[in-house]
N, C-alpha and C positions, 0 to 999 in steps of 0.2 A: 168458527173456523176462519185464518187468515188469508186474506185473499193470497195471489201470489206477487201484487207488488209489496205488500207488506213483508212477504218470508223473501222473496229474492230480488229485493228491491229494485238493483241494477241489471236483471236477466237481460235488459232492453242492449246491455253493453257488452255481452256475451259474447267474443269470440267464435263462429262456428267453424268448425274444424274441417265443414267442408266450402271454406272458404281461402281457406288455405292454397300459397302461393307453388305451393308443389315442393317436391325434392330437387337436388341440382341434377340426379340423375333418375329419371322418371321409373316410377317400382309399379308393378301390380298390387291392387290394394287387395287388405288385408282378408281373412274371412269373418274374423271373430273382433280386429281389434280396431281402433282406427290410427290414422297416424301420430294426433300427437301420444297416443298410448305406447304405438310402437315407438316414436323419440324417447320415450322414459323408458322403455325397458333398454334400450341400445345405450341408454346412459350407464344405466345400473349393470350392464354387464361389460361394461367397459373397463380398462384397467385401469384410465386414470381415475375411476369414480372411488374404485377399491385402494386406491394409494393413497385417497383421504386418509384412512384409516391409521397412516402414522405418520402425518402433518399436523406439526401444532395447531393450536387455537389461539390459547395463551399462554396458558403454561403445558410445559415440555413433559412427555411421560413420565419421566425419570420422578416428577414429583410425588402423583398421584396416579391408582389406576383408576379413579374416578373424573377426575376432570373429563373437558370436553377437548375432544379432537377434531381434527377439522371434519371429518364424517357424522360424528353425533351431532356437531351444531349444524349442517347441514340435513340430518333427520328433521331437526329441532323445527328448523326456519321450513323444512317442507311441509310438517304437518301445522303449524299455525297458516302458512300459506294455504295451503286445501281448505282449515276451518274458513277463513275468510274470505277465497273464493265460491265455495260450497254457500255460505252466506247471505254473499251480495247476489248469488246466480250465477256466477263466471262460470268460465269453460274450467274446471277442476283437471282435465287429463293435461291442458298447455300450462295450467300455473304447476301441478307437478313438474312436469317434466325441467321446466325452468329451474325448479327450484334445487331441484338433483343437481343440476348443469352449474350453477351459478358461481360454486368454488372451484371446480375442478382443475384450474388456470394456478389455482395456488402453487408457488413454491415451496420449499422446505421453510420452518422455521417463521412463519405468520407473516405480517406485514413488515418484520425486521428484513425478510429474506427480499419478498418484493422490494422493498425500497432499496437493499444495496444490488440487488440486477438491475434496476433502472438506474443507478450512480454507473455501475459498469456501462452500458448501454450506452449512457451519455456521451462517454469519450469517445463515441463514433458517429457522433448527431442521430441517434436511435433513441429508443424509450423501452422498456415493459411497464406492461399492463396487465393484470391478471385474469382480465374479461377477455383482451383482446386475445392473449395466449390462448384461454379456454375456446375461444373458436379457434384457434391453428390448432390445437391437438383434437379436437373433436371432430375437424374436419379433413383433418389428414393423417395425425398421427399413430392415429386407430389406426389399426389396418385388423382389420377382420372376416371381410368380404372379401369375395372374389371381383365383383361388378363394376369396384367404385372404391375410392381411397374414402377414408376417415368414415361416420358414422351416417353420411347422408341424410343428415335429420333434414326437416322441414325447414322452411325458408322463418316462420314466424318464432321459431324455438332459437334459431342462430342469429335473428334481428333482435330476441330478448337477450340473450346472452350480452351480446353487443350493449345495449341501450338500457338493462334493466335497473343502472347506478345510476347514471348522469345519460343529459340527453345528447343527439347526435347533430350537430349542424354542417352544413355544405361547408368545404373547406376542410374539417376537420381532419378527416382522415382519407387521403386517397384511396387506401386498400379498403376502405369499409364502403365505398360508394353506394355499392348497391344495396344499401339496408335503408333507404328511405331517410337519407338526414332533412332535415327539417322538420320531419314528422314524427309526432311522438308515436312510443310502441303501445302496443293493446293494452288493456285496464289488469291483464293477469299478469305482462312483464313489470307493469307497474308497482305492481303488491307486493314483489319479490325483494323489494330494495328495503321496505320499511318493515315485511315480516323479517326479513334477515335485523335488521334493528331490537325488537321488540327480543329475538331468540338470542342476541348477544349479551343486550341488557340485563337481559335476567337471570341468564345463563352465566356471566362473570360475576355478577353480584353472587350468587349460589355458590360459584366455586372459589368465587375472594373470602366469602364467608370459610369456605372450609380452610380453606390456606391460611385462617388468620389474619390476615392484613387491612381488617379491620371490627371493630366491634357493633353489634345491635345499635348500643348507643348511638354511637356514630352518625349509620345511613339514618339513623329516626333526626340525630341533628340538625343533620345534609339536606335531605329529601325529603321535603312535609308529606307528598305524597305517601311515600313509604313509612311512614309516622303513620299516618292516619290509617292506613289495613292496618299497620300491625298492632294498634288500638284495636280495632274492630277486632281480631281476630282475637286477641287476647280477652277481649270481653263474652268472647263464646268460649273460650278452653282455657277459666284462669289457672288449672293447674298442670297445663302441658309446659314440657321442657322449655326452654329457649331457641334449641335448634329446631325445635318440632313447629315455633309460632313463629320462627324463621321461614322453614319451607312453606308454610300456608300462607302465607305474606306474600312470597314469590308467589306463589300460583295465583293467587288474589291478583299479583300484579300485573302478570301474562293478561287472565282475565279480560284488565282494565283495560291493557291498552292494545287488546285485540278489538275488543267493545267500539274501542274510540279510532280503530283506522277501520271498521266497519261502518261507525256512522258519519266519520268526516268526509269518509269517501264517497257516500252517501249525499253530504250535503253539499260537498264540493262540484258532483254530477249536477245537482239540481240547478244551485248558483249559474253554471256556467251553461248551463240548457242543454247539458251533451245529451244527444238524444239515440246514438247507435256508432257504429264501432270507428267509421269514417270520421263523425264529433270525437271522438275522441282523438284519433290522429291528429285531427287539425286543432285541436283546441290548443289555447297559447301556454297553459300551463299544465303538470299532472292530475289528472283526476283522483291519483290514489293519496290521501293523504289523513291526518289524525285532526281531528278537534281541536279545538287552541287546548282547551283543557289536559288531553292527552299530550299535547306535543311539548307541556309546562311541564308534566311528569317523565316524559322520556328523556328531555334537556336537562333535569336535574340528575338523573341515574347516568348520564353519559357524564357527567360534569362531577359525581361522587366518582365515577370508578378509575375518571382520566386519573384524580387526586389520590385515591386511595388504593390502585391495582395498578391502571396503565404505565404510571412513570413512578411508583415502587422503586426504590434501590436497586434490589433482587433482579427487577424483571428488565430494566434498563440493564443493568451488567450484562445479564444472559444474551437481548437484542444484541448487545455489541458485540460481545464474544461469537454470536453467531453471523453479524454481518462480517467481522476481520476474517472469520473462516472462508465463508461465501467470495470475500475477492480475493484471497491467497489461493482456493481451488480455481477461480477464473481466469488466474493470470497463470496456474498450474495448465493451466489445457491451452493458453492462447499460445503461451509460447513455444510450445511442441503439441500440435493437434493429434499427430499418433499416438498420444496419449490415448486418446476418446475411444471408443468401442468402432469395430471397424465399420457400421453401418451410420454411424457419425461422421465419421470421418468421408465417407464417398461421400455425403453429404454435399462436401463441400467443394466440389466440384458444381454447384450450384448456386449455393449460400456462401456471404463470407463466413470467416473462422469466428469471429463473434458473436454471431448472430447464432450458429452451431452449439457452440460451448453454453448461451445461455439458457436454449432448446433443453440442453442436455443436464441444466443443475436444478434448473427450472422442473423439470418434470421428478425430477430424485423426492425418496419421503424424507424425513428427517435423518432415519436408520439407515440408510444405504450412501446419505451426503456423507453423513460421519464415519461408515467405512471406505469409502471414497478418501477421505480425508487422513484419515488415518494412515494409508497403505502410500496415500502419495507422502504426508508429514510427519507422522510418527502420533505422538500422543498429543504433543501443543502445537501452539499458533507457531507456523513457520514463521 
């Protein structure tokens, strides 16, 4: 029988949940749940959480009904997140909840959308961010309580939100101050950035496979890694199809490099002596991280799919045709805001009118920009 530093190696880094900084507006706890349980279900019954569900990924519905949208790869990266906090011993209900959280900031239309609301943004010395959105709408945009604006989650789930990509330093953002810059977030927001890796990787590779846009051949070229499971796997099943020693290939892969951000994380604790939850705040670099081994195979799958998915003909056309949309509807709202739905619009007795309109394209799914678009331009690019 294994001891328990053996099964949950890191428990010693565990988040306790009743350590937590509180809500911003103080609740009576719960009977049955605790809080970060309750932050996860307030995710999931939220409507941005449900508007994943026709935000791209990669590719745009209209392709496949099988690809991933931005909801399934958020399933994807929460359940590899659970395995691996479940694992090390983490707190499982705060790396859930995170991990729900973690897209919800998404605009229409993947990172083509983001990136052309931050080009708009810029002509007014602004920026978007799609972490930093996802706390303005979780934290206000909700409205579903009577008690309190947005979703009142906990202070350690909207510090993950914030800090779970890149870390936060003093200076950086004035409205974020109070999330502890200088200090890195718990070892469960930490896990959120590289299981969201691990469920993309494998996840695009899966559905570039289906889309054709590249052959077996290929990634076994590209990726020694991926060469080598899919040896392995062909040498247990030599007369399964090729799609079939395809998907076990993937899941081989998942496997791998969940394996290896379990045990680099693992050794990167040890290295650096993080000894409980304050070491980890204060320690100089992340604790969660992969193997060199593993991080040789993720840098190559990142590095096949830039080449052979990301910058695709195809899928470069479509980013463009979807960012010229995204700034013909943003200059459609700027220049007459009664355009905007009337509770937009009071808005902006507030907010200026830029900042309103990008609240407002920013939150839309893919389905609802394009009737937006339509009703304002017809069928084409204004």
């Amino acid at each position: 029988m294994s001891s328990d530093s053996e099964s949950r190696p890191l428990a010693r880094l565990r988040f306790p949940v009743e350590s937590s900084r509180g809500r911003r507006y103080p609740e009576l706890p719960h009977p049955y749940r605790n809080d970060f349980q309750r932050d996860r279900d307030r995710i999931v019954h939220s409507r941005a959480f449900r508007r994943l569900e026709n935000k791209t990924q990669v590719f745009s519905a209209g392709n496949s009904d099988h690809f991933r949208n931005r909801l399934t790869h958020t399933i994807e990266v929460t359940q590899i997140a659970r395995t691996t906090a479940a694992a090390l011993g983490l707190n499982e209900d705060l790396t859930e909840a995170l991990s729900l959280a973690h897209d919800v900031g998404h605009p229409p239309f993947a990172h083509a959308g983001e990136q052309e609301l931050d080009r708009q943004m810029q002509r007014f010395g602004e920026s978007f961010n799609h972490n930093k959105h996802a706390l303005r709408v979780l934290d206000a945009f909700e409205q579903r309580y009577a008690r309190f604006p947005g979703l009142n989650l906990t202070f350690e789930v909207r510090e993950g939100i914030v800090k779970h990509s890149h870390n936060l330093m003093p200076g950086d953002d004035p409205e974020l101050s109070e999330y502890l810059p200088g200090l890195m977030p718990p070892l469960e927001a930490q896990l959120i950035d590289l299981a969201d890796e691990i469920a993309y990787n494998t996840a695009d590779l899966d559905d570039g496979y289906s889309a054709h846009m590249f052959t077996v051949a290929d990634v076994r070229c590209d990726v020694p890694g991926f060469a080598q499971a899919y040896e392995e796997i062909e040498s247990h099943f030599p007369g399964a199809p090729e799609r079939v020693l395809f998907q076990e290939t993937v899941r081989s892969l998942i496997d791998v490099l969940v394996s290896g951000l379990i045990r680099g994380s693992v050794e990167s604790a040890d290295h650096a002596g993080v000894q409980d939850v304050e070491g980890v705040r204060r320690a100089r670099t992340r604790v969660a991280s992969f193997t060199a081994d593993t991080l040789t195979l993720a840098g190559g799958l990142k590095r096949f799919l830039r080449d052979h998915v990301y910058y695709a003909p195809s899928l470069v056309a479509a980013r463009a045709e979807s960012a010229a949309m995204i700034a013909e509807l943003f200059e459609y709202f700027l220049e007459d805001p009664s355009r905007l739905p009337e509770n937009y619009s009071e808005e902006m007795r507030h907010q200026a009118a830029h900042r309103i309109v990008c609240d407002y394209i920013a939150g839309m799914t893919d389905g609802f920009f394009m009737r937006c678009y339509q009703q304002a331009f017809g069928d084409g690019l204004a």
